[in-house]
C-alpha positions in Angstrom: 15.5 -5.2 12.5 12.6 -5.9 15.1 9.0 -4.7 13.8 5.9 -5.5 15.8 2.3 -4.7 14.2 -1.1 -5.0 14.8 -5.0 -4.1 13.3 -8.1 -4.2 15.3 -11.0 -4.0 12.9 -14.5 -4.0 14.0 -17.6 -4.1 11.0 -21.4 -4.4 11.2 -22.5 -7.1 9.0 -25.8 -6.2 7.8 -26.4 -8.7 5.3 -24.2 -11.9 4.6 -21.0 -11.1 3.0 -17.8 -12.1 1.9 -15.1 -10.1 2.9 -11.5 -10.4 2.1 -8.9 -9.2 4.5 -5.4 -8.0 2.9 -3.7 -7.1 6.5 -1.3 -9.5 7.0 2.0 -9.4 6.1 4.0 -10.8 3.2 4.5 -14.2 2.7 8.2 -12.9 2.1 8.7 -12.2 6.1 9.7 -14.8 8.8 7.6 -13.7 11.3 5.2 -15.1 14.5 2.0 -13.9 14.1 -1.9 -14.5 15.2 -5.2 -14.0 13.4 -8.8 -14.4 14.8 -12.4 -13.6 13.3 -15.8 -13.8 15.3 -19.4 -13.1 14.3 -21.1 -11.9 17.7 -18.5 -13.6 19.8 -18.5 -16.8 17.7 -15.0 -17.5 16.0 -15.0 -17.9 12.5 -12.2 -19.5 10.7 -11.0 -17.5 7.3 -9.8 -19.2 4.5 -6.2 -18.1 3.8 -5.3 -17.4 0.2 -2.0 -16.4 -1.6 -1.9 -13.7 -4.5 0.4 -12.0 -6.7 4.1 -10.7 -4.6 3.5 -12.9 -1.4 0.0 -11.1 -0.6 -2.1 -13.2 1.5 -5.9 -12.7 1.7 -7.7 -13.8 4.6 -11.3 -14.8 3.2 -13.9 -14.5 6.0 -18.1 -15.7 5.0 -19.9 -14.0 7.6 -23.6 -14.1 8.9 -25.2 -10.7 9.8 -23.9 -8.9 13.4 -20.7 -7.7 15.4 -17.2 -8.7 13.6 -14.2 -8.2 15.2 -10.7 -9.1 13.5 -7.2 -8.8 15.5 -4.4 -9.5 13.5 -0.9 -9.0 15.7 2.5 -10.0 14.1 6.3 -9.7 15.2 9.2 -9.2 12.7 13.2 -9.8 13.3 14.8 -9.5 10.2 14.3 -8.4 6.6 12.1 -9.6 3.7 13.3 -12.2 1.4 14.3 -10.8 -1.9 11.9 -10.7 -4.6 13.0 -12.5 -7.9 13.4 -10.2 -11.3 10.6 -10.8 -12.9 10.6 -9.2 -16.6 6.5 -10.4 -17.0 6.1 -7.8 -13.6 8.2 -5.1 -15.3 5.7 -4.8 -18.5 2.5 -5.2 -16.5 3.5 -2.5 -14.4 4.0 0.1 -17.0 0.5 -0.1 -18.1 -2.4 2.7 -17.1 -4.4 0.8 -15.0 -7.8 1.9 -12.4 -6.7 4.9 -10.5 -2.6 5.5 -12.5 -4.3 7.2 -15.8 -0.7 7.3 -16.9 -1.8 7.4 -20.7 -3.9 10.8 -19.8 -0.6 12.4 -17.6 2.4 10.9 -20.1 2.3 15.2 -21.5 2.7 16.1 -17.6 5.0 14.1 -17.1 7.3 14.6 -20.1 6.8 18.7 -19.5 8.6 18.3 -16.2 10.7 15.4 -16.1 12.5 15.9 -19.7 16.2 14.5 -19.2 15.9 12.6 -16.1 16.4 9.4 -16.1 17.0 6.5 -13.4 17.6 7.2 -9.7 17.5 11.2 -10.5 14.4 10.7 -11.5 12.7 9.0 -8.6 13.9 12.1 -6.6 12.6 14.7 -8.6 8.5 13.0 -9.2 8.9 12.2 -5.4 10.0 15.6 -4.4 7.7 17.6 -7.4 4.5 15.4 -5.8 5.4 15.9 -2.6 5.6 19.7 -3.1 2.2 19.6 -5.5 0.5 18.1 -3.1 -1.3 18.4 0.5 -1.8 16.0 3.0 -5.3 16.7 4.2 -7.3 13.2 5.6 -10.6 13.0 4.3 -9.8 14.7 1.3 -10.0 12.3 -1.6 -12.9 10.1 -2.7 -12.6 6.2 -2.8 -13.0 6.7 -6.4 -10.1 9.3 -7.1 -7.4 8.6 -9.5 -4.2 10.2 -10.3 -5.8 12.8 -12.4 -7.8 13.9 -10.0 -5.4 14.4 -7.2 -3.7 16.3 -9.3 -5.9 18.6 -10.2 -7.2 18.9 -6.2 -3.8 19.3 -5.6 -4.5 17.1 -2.1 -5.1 14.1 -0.6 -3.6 11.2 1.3 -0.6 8.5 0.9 -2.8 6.5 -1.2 -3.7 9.0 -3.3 0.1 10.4 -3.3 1.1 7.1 -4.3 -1.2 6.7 -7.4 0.1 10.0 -8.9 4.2 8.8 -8.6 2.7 5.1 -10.2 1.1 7.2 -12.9 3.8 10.0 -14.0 6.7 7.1 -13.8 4.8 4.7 -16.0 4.2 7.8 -18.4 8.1 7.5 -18.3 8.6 4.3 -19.4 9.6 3.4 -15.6 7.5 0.6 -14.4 5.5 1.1 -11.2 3.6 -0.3 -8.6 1.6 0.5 -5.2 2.2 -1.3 -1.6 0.1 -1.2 0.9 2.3 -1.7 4.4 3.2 -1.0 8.1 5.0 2.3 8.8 6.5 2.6 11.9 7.0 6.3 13.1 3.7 7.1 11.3 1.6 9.9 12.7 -1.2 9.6 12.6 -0.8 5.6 12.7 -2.8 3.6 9.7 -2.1 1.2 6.6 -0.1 3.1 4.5 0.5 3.1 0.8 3.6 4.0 -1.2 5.1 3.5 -4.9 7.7 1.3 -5.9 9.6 1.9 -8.7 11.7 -0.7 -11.0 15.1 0.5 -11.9 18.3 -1.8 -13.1 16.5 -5.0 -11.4 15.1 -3.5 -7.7 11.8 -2.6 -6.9 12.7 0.8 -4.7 10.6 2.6 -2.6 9.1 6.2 -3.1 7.1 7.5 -0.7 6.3 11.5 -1.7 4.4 12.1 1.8 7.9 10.9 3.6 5.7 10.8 6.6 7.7 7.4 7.8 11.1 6.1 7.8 10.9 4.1 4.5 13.6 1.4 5.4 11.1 -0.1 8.3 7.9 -0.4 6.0 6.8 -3.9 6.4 5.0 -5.2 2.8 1.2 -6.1 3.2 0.3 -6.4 -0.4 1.4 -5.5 -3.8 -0.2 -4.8 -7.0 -1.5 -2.3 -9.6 -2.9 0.4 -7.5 -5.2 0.5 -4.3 -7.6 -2.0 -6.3 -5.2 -5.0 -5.5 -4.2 -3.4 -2.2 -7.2 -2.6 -0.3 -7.3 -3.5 3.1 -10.8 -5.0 3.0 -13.1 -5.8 -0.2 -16.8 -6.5 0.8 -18.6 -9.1 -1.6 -22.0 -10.5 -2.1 -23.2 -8.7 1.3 -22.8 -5.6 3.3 -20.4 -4.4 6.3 -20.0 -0.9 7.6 -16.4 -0.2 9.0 -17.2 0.7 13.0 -13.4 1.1 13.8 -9.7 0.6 12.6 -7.1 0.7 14.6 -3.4 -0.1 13.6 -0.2 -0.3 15.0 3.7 -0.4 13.8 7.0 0.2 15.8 10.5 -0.6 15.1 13.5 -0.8 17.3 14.7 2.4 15.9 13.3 5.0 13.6 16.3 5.8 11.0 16.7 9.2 9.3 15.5 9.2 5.8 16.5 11.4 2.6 14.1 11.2 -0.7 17.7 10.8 -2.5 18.5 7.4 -1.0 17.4 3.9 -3.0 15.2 2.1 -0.4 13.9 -1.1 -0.6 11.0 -2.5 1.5 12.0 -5.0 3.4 
């Protein structure tokens, strides 16, 4: 499958910072690709660090003024498969930052009593998906999966933290992505859950907003605390403009009932 992505970012660094990029894609993927960083038109070379599921982290220290990062990379083919690891399954069915799974585990047993396995990836995806509304702008940095449910809106990240949170109150372990989705609209990062059944990490995405057999894996972890886009330390930036891009050769048809995996 051919993929092609890219993310201009442009920040105002107003005090000296260290910022951490997550916007490339998985160390998983063959791909060609091209990074480059400059400070008021000076390039800056960022110090390239791998985490946890093939994340990379592009570490940039940058002086006060004008950043701009553009990050373009082409895909043909799928993901290398990702190794069972048992250690990933128990870490993942923890509560963690913004999955309060311990605080939704009667929620989630009300509505979900005697569903198990692929049956019941369909009905939290499609019962979140139906509880929810998609409204931008809607959710706080700092909301968790408690939260959105009780404001009954938000976006994919926010989407994403309540599926992590009700399956890990299910004994299903859980995870967030953040990725490329072509046929996106409006276009952005993206976030969706993954869920770990018989061995596979599968995809649900309960916005179904994009095709989920053309995401392309940025990063992996916990919730949107391992998967931010862009962490500011020891400084200050202000985000001044994102842009992001993601086609495919073709845009499949997708059905919530289907086992997906990114790749």
């Amino acid at each position: 499958m051919h993929r092609e992505m890219s993310a201009h970012l442009v920040l105002d660094v107003t005090a000296p910072a260290t910022l951490a990029f997550e916007l490339a894609v998985s160390s998983q993927y063959a791909c060609t690709e091209a990074l480059t960083v400059s400070v008021d038109g000076r390039f800056v070379q960022p110090t390239a660090l791998l985490d946890h599921h093939g994340t990379r982290l592009h570490v940039v220290q940058a002086g006060v003024g004008r950043l701009l990062l553009d990050y373009t990379a082409t895909i043909d083919g799928r993901a290398e498969a990702e190794p069972t690891d048992e250690a990933d399954a128990l870490r993942y069915l923890r509560p963690s930052r913004y999955c309060e799974s311990d605080s939704l585990g009667p929620t989630a047993h009300a509505e979900f009593a005697g569903l198990r396995g692929y049956d019941l990836l369909a009905a939290v995806s499609s019962w979140v998906g139906s509880r929810l509304s998609y409204v931008p702008g809607s959710s706080l940095p700092t909301d968790g999966a408690v939260r959105t449910l009780l404001a009954r809106e938000g976006v994919c990240r926010d989407y994403a933290h309540l599926v992590v949170a009700l399956l890990r109150a299910l004994d299903v372990p859980a995870r967030l992505a953040s990725v490329y989705a072509p046929g996106l609209s409006p276009m952005d990062f993206h976030a969706v859950a993954e869920a770990y059944l018989d061995g596979t990490w599968y995809v649900v995405d309960a916005t179904t907003l994009a095709p989920r057999s053309t995401l392309v894996r940025i990063a992996t972890g916990r919730d949107a605390s391992d998967t931010a886009f862009l962490n500011v330390h020891h400084g200050f930036a202000d985000l001044l403009e994102l842009q992001v891009t993601a086609v495919a050769g073709t845009l499949p048809d997708d059905d919530v009932r289907d086992l997906v995996v990114v790749g």
